[in-house]
C-alpha positions in Angstrom: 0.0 0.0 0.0 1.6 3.6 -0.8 0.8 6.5 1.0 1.8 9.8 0.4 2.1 12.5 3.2 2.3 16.3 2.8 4.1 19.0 4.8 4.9 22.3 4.4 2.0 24.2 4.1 0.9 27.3 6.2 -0.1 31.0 6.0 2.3 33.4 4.6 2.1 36.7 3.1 1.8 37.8 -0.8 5.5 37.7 -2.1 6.5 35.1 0.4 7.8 31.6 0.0 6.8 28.2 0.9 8.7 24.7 0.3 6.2 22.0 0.4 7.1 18.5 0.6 5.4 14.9 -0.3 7.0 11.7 1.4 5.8 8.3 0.0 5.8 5.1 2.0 5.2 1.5 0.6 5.9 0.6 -3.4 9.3 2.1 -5.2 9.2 5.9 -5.3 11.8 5.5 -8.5 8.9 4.0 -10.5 6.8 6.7 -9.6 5.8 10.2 -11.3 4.6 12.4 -9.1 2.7 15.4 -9.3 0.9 18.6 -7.3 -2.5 19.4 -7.6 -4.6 22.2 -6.1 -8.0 22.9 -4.7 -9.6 26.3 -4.0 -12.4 26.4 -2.1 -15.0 25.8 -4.1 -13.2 25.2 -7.5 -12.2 21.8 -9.0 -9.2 20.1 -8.6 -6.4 22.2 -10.7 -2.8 20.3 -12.0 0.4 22.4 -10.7 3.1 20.5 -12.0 4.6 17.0 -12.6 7.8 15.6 -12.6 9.1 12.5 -14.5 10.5 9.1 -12.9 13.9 10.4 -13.5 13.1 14.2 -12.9 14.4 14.8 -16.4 11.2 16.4 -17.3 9.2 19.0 -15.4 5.8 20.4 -16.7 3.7 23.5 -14.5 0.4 25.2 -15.0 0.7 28.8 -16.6 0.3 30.1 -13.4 3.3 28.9 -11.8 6.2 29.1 -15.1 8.3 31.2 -13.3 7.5 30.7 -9.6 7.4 27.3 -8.5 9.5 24.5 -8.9 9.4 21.0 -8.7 11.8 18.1 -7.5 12.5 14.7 -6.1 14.8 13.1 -4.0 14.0 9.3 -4.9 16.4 8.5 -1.9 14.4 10.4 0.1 11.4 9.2 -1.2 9.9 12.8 -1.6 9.2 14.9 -3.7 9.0 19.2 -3.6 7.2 22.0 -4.7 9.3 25.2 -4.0 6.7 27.9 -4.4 8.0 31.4 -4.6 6.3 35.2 -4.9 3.6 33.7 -3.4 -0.7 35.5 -4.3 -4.0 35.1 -3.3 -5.0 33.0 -5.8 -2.9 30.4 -4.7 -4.3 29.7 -1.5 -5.7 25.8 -1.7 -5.2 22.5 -0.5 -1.8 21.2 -2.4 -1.6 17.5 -2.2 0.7 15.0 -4.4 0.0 12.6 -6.2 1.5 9.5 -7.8 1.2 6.6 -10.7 3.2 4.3 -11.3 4.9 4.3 -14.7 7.7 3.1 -17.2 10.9 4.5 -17.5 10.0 5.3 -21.2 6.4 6.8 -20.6 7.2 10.6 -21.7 2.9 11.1 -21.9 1.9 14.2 -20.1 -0.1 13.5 -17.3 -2.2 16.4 -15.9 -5.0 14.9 -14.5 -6.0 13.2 -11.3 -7.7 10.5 -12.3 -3.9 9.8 -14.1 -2.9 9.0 -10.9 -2.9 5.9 -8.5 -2.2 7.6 -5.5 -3.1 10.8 -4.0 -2.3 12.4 -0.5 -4.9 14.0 1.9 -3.1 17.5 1.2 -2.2 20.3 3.0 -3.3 23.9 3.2 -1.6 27.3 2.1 -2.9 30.6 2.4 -1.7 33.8 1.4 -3.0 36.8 2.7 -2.9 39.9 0.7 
């Protein structure tokens, strides 16, 4: 059984930073993509960024270019989402997620339901 568990979030102030992290237990983390996804209150489920097996490729929503960044430590068995100049509008629950792929599998997953495995999340606020 994998489980993935968030950290990380908190409140922080427009312009500010946050480093939020995803630690997977059970399975092999190397065989995993991973992603972060995001959930305003009252808004669907919104992709954030991905990261391939290797961490060769990285993908983000428009939104982020420029601000966040993704990584993985497969030694670790975690993954990051560095998020910097922090707004509003990205207050949400962040959670990671994770599916299980081959080393060759360069599709572009950007949807939840993509995924085999998704954390409970963890909140970030920014106040203006």
């Amino acid at each position: 059984q994998v489980r993935l568990v968030e950290s990380g979030g908190g409140l922080v102030q427009a312009g500010g930073s946050l480093r939020l992290a995803c630690t997977a237990s059970g399975g092999t983390f190397s065989r995993f993509a991973m992603a972060w996804f995001r959930q305003r209150l009252g808004k669907d489920v919104e992709f954030v960024a991905r990261i391939t097996r290797s961490g060769g490729t990285t993908d983000y929503v428009d939104s982020a270019k420029g601000r966040f960044t993704i990584s993985r430590d497969n030694d670790r068995k975690t993954v990051f989402l560095q998020m910097n100049n922090l707004k509003p509008e990205d207050t949400a629950v962040y959670s990671c997620a994770a599916r299980s792929t081959i080393l060759t599998d360069n599709s572009r997953y950007i949807d939840l339901s993509d995924y085999h495995y998704r954390g409970q999340g963890t909140q970030v606020t920014v106040s203006s």
